[in-house]
Every structure is written in C-alpha cells, then in structure tokens.
PAPA-928092 format. One line per 10 residues: number of its first residue (from 1); their letters; for each residue x, y, z of C-alpha. Coordinates in steps of 0.05 Angstrom, whole numbers, plus 5000, padded with zeros to 4 digits. Example, Ala and Ser with C-alpha at 12.3 -4.5 7.8 and 13.67 -1.06 7.14 Angstrom:
BEGIN
1) as) 5246/4910/5156 | 5273/4979/5143
***
This chain:
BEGIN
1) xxxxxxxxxx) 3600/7651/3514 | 3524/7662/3484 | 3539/7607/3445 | 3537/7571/3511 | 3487/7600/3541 | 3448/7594/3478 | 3451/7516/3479 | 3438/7513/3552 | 3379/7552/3548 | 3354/7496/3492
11) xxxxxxxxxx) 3368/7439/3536 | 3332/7472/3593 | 3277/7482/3547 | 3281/7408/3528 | 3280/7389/3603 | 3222/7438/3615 | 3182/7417/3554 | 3192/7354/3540 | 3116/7346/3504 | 3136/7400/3458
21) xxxxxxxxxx) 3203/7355/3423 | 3147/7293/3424 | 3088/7330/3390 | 3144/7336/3336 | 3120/7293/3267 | 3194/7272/3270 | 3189/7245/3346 | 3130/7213/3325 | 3153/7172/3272 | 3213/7152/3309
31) xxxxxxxxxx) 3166/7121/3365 | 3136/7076/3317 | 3204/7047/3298 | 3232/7051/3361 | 3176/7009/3392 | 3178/6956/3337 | 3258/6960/3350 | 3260/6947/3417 | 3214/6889/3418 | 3256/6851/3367
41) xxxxxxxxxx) 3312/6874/3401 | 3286/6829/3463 | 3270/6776/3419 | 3336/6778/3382 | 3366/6774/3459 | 3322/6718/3469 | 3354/6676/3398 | 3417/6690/3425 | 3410/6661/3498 | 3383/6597/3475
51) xxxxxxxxxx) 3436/6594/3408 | 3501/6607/3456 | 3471/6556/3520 | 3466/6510/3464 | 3529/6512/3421 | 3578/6546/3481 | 3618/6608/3478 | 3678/6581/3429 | 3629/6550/3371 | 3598/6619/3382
61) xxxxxxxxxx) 3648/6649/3363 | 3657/6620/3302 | 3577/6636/3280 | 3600/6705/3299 | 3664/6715/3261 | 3623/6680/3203 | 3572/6727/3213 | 3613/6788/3211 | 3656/6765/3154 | 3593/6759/3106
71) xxxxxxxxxx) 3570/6833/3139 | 3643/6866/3129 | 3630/6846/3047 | 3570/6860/3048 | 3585/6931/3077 | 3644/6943/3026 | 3605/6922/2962 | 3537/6951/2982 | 3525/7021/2950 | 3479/7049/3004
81) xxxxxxxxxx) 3430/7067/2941 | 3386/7092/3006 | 3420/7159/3027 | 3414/7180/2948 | 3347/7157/2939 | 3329/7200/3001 | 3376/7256/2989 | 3357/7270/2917 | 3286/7237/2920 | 3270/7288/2967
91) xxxxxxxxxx) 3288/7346/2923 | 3255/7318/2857 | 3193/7306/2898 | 3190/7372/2914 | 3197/7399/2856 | 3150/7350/2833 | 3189/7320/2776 | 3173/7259/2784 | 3206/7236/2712 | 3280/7248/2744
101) xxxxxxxxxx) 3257/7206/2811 | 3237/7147/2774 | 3307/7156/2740 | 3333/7148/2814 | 3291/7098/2834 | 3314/7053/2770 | 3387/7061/2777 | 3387/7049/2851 | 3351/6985/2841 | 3409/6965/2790
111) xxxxxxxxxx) 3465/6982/2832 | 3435/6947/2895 | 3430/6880/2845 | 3494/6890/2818 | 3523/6903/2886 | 3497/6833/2914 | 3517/6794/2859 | 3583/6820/2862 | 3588/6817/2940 | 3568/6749/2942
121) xxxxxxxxxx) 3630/6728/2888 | 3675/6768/2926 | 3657/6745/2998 | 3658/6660/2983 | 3725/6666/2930 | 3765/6713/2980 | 3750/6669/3043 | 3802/6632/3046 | 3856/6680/3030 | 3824/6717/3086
131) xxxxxxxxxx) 3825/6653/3134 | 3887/6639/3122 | 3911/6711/3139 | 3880/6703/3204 | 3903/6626/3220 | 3834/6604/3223 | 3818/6536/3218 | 3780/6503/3153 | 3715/6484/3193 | 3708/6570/3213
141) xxxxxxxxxx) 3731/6577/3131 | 3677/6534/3110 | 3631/6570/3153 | 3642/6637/3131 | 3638/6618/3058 | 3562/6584/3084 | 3548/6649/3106 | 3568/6692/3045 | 3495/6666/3016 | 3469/6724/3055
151) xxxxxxxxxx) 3505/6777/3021 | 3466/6754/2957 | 3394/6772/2980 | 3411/6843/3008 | 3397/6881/2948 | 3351/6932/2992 | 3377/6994/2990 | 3321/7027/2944 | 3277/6985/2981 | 3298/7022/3048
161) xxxxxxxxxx) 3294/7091/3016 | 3230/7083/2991 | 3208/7066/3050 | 3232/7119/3092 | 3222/7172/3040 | 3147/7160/3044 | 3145/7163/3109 | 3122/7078/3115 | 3161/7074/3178 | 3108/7030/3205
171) xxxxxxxxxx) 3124/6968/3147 | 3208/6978/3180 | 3180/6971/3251 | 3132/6903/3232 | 3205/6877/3183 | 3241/6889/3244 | 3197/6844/3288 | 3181/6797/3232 | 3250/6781/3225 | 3266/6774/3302
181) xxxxxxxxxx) 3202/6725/3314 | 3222/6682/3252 | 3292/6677/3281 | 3258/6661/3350 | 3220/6598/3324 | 3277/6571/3290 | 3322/6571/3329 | 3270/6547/3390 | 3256/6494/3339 | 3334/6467/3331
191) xxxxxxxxxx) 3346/6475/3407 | 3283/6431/3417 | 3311/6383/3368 | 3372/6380/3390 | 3409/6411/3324 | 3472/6418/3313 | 3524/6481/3308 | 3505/6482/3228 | 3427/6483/3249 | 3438/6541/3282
201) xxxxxxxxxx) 3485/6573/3224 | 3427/6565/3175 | 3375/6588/3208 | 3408/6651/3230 | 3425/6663/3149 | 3362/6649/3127 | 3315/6690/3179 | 3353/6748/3162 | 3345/6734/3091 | 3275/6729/3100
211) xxxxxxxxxx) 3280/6795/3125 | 3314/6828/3064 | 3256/6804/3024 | 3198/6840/3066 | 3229/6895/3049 | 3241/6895/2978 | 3176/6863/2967 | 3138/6923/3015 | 3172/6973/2979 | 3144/6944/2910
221) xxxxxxxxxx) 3078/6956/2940 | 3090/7023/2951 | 3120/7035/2883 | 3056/7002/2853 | 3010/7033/2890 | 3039/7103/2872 | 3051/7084/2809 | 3121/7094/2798 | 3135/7030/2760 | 3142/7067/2697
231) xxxxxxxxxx) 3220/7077/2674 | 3256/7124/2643 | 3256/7123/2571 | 3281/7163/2512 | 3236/7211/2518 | 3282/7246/2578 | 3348/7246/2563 | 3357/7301/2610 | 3338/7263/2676 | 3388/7203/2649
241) xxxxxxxxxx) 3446/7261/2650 | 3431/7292/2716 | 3442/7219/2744 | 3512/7231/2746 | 3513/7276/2822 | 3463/7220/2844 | 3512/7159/2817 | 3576/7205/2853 | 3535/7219/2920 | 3524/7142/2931
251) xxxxxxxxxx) 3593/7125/2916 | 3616/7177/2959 | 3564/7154/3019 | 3585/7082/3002 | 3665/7102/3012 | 3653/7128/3073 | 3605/7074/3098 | 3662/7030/3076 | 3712/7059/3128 | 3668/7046/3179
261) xxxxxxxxxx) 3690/6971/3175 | 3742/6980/3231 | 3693/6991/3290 | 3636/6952/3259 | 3677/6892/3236 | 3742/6886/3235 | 3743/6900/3310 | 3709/6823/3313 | 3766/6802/3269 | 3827/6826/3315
271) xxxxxxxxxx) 3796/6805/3375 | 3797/6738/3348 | 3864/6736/3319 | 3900/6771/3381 | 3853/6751/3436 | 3819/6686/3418 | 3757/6653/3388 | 3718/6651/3442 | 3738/6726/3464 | 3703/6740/3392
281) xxxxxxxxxx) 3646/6702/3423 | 3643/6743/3490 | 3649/6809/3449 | 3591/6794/3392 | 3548/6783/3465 | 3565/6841/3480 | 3555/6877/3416 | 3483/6845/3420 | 3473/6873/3490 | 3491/6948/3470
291) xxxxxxxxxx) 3455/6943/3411 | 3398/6945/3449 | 3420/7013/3473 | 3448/7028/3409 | 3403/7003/3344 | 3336/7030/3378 | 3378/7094/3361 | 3387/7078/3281 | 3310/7091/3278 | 3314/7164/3297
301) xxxxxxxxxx) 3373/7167/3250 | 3329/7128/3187 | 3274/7190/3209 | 3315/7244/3222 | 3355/7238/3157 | 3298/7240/3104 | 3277/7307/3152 | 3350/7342/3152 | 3346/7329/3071 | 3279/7368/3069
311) xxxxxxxxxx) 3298/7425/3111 | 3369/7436/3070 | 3324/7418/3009 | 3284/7483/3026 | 3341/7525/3048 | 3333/7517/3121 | 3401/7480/3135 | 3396/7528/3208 | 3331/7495/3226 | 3363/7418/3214
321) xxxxxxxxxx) 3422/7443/3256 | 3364/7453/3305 | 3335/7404/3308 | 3406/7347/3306 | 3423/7386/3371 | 3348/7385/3418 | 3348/7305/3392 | 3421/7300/3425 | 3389/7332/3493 | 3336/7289/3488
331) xxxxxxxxxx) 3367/7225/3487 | 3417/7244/3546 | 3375/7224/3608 | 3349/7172/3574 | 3414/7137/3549 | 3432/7155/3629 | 3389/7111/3662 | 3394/7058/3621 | 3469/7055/3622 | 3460/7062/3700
341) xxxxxxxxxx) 3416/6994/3713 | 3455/6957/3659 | 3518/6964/3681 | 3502/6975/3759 | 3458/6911/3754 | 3515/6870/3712 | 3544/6829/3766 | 3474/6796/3773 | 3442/6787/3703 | 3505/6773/3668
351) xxxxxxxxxx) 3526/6718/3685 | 3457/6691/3704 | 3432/6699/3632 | 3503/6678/3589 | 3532/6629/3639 | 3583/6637/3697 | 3635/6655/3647 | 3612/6725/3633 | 3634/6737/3713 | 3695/6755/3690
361) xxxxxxxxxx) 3683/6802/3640 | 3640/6851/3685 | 3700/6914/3683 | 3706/6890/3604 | 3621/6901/3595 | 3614/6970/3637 | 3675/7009/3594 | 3637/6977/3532 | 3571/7007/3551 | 3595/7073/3572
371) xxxxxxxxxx) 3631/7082/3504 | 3573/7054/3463 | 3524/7102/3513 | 3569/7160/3477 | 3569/7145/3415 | 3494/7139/3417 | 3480/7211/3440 | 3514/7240/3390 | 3489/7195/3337 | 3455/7245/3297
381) xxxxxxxxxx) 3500/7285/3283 | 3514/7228/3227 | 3453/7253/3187 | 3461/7317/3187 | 3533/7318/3167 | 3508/7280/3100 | 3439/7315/3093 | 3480/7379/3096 | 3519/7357/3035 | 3591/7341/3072
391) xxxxxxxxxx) 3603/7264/3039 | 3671/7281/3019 | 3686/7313/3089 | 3654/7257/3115 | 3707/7200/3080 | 3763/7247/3099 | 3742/7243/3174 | 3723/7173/3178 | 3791/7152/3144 | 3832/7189/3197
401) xxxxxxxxxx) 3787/7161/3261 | 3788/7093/3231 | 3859/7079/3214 | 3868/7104/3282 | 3824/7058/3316 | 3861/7007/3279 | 3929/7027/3300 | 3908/7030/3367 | 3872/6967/3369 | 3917/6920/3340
411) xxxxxxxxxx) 3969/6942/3388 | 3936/6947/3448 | 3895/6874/3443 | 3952/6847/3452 | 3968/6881/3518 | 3900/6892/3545 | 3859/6845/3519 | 3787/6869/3508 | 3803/6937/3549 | 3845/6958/3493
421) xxxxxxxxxx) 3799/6945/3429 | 3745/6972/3478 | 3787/7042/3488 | 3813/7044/3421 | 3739/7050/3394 | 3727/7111/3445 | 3786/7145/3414 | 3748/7132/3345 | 3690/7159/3373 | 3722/7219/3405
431) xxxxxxxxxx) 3767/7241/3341 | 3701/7226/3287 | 3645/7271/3322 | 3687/7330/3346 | 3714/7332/3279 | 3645/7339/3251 | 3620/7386/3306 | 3669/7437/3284 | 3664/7427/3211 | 3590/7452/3219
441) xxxxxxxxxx) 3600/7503/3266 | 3652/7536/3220 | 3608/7524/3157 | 3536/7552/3191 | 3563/7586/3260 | 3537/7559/3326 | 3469/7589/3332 | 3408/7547/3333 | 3338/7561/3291 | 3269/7543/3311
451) xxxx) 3244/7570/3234 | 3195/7519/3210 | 3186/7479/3276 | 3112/7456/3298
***
C-alpha cells in the first residue's frame, strides 16, 4: 500500500509540476527530436496521401508488403551495434579510456557492414521461397526483391550510437526531416508526372536510403572532429579481449530485437495472406497514422536510453527507475487527448483524407489507436529493462509474448478480420510489459529515487 501511495504522490507531483520534469536535460533533448519528428511525421502523412490516391489501396498494398518484407530482413540480420555502442561507450567514456571505445566503435562499424551485406543476399535469394509460402503473385515477388536494395545501405547502427551518445540529437531531428521532405518532392514529382506504381516503389527506396547515409556520413563528422578515427592496434591487446561482453550484448539485443518481428512485421504478412492485399494496404495506413502517436515516442526512448546507461553506469540504477516511471506519467494526458480527437474525429477525416473506403474501417482504426495509445505510455520501460542489464530476460519475455501474438493472430484473422490481429497485438502488449514491470520490481523493490535529479 505505500508503494501506491508512493507512486501517486509522484504523479501528482508530475501534474503539479510539470516545469520541473521539462527543465530536465533529458526532457530537453527529447523536444528537439520530438519536434523534428513530428514535422516529418506530417510530411511522411502527406507522401502517403498523394502515393495511395495515386496507385489505390490494392497496389498499395503490395508497396507495403514489399516494404515490410525488406524491413523484417533487415530487422533479423541487423546487429543493433547502437544499444552496445551506447551501453558500453558510456562506461569507457567515463572512465575515460578512450583506447577500449575506439575498440567499440571499430567493431560496431564492421558488424553493421557485414550485417547489410549479408541482409541484402538473404532478403533478394529467399524472396521467392517466401512468396511462394504466402501465394503471392510474381509481380509483388519481383517487388519485394526491388526493395531488398534498401537493406544494403542500412549499415547505421554505430552511426546512430554515436550520435546519441554525444548527445547530437539535433543532426537525428534535421535526418528525420531531411528524409521526409526528400520523400515529399519525389513522390510530388511522379504524381505530377503521372508515374507509374514502380515510380513510386523507387522513390520510396531510395529517399530512405538517402536517409541512411546522413547519418553515417554525420556521425563521421563527429568521429573526426573528436578525433576518434584512430583504431585499435597491437599496442592493446587488452581492449581487443574485453570486446567479447560488447560482441555478446549486441547479439543478445539483436535476438531480442529479432522477436519483435511478429508485431512489427509479420503482422503485415498474415493480414495479407488471411485477410487480403488490400487489407495489408488499409493496415500499413493505419500503421502510418499511429505512428504519428507512436514514433514521436522512439525519440524519448533514443534519449532516455543513453541516460538510464549513465545512471546504472554510476550505480544509481534507483534513480533510472525514477526517472522510466515520471516519463510514463508524463506522457499519459498527453497520449489522452490525442487518442480522444483522433479517434472521436475519425468518421470525418478518415475517409475524407484516404478515400470513401476507409468508412468502413472506423471500429477497425479506434481499437488500433487505443492499443497503440498503450503501448506508447509504457514505452520506456523498454530502455530501462536493457540499460539495467536484463537482455537475456528481455529475449525470454519477448519470445513468450510474441509466439503468442502469433498464435492468436493467425487464428483469429481468419475469424475477425482486422479485429483479431488488432486484439492479438494488445495481448502482446499486455503479457511483454507486465512481465518486465515485475522483473524490476523484484530485482530493485518498488520505491522510486530522486538522487542525482536537477
């Protein structure tokens, strides 16, 4: 019971003081992203509009499912180099050996390459076994296989952790809008021109590609300007040995990104096959709608997480706790009001922005939103479950949740249609976080710390 009244009298202090959360450096940071997000998020919204009134909802779906094929490969083959880079980068920096984080930053940069190329062969030679699977057709093969070019180019991990380790959260807001306006223009362009559905294919690819490489190309400013260019030679054979929990944490982090493939990708892949094509095209609208609810979130979590490493860095795993929980009240009356003039407004904009055939989807949108309004409050508990060192919990958890949300959506797509992959991922997202919440609270207790705090 003062465990409850503890946490009540935080959120009250929350509601009280809301100044106090945004004077944080943490808050602050986050704002910067979060602005750039949201304004390629409404440009991204704008791309999609004119791409779906131009190709309809069925050849949409195929760009989609092409899309998140490349993505799901991507995702599998990718080693997250980020969450080490960040994880141990912090602790070398501040212990200022700077020898062992160049190791880090080296071997990153080779797994990230290595990852790509790999991806890429993977992704175009298992298409059509994966196709055929499914019962797609050759002209949704062949565009899948187009679309494995992307996987290719994202060799950013290191890039990203870099970038966020240093605190250059400014350079991810301005790649974030770079990317969204380049997309913009292009695909204005082929709609002005007339283009056809493979126009529209390519330029999607290659904007995003274009994207990869601000990255990696910003974060080789950074690294020259701080001049860690330098590798690792013989002279420190010890920081080439201590690679090995660095090497295991981002294979660990990568398994467990893996089994996220279910809700992020797979979920595309089922509706198509037991729904229909142009379903997949419906639900990828949607995705795009909640992700403007839901990716302004992933820049608290690209802030928070190089934080929570710093504070279990220096012993204060209490204060992170902290901290994960007043960002959670924060974002509840905010994630409140926007799910309340989203989904209360639906009925109007819906089907005035997508065409007449999102009017019968409305029921379909609002449980999507709510669940996706859920999973975004508790978001960061995410980060803190990795900065606090639980990867292996972490795969465990995800595994369970996942093959559940599988089980559950394959069998009740068929029934319900989109209601049942929709309720099938709010099982997921029931089972994964409560899971976490108590493997904290019986590893640190349920008290919160405001030790360190500005």
């Amino acid at each position: 019971m003062s465990v409850f009244w503890g946490w009540a009298g935080e959120l009250g202090e929350v509601i009280k003081n809301p100044k106090e959360v945004l004077r944080h450096k943490l808050l602050k940071h986050t704002s910067v992203l979060l602005s750039g997000d949201a304004i390629a998020r409404l440009i991204s919204l704008a791309s999609l509009t004119l791409t779906i009134r131009a190709i309809g909802p069925e050849l949409f779906g195929v760009l989609a499912v092409a899309e998140t094929y490349a993505k799901l490969v991507d995702r599998i083959f990718n080693f997250q180099a980020w969450t080490g880079i960040i994880k141990f980068g912090a602790e070398a920096l501040h212990t200022k050996n700077m020898e062992q984080f160049k190791c880090y930053i080296l071997t990153g940069f080779c797994l990230d390459v290595f990852s790509s190329l790999l991806g890429f062969i993977v992704a175009f030679f298992l298409a059509p076994f994966v196709a055929a699977f499914f019962k797609w057709d050759a002209f949704l093969l062949k565009a899948m296989q187009y679309y494995s070019i992307l996987v290719l180019f994202n060799f950013t991990g290191t890039a990203t952790g870099i970038l966020r380790l240093t605190e250059r959260f400014s350079i991810l807001a301005w790649q974030r809008i770079f990317y969204a306006g380049i997309k913009l223009m292009a695909v204005t362009s082929v709609w002005l021109l007339n283009g056809s559905f493979h126009h529209f294919l390519f330029v999607w690819m290659v904007s995003e590609i274009l994207g990869y490489m601000f990255i990696v190309l910003s974060a080789f400013k950074v690294v020259l300007h701080k001049k860690w260019l330098q590798v690792c030679g013989a002279n420190s054979p010890k920081s080439w040995k201590s690679l090995k929990p660095f090497v295991s944490f981002i294979v660990w982090t990568n398994l467990s990104s893996t089994l996220d493939i279910p809700t992020k990708f797979l979920d595309m892949f089922i509706v198509s096959s037991l729904v229909s094509v142009e379903a997949a095209g419906v639900y990828k609208v949607f995705q795009q709608i909640g992700h403007v609810l839901k990716k302004p979130m992933e820049p608290l979590y690209q802030v928070i997480y190089p934080y929570f490493s710093n504070d279990v860095a220096k012993g204060l795993p209490k204060l992170a706790i902290g901290n994960a929980l007043r960002s959670i009240f924060f974002t509840i009356p905010i994630i409140l009001v926007v799910l309340a003039a989203s989904v209360g407004l639906s009925p109007w904009w819906l089907p005035a922005v997508f065409g007449k055939e999102f009017s019968r989807v409305i029921p379909e949108f609002a449980i999507y939103m709510i669940i996706t309004g859920f999973a975004v409050v508790l978001n960061n508990i995410n980060p803190l479950f990795v900065a606090l060192g639980f990867v292996r919990a972490n795969f465990f958890i995800q595994a369970v949740a996942n093959i559940l949300f599988v089980v559950l959506a394959w069998l009740a797509a068929g029934c319900w249609g989109l209601k049942g992959v929709f309720i099938a991922y709010g099982v997921h997202i029931a089972v994964s976080y409560l899971a976490k919440v108590l493997w904290i609270g019986k590893r640190y207790g349920w008290g919160i710390s405001r030790e360190g705090t500005p």
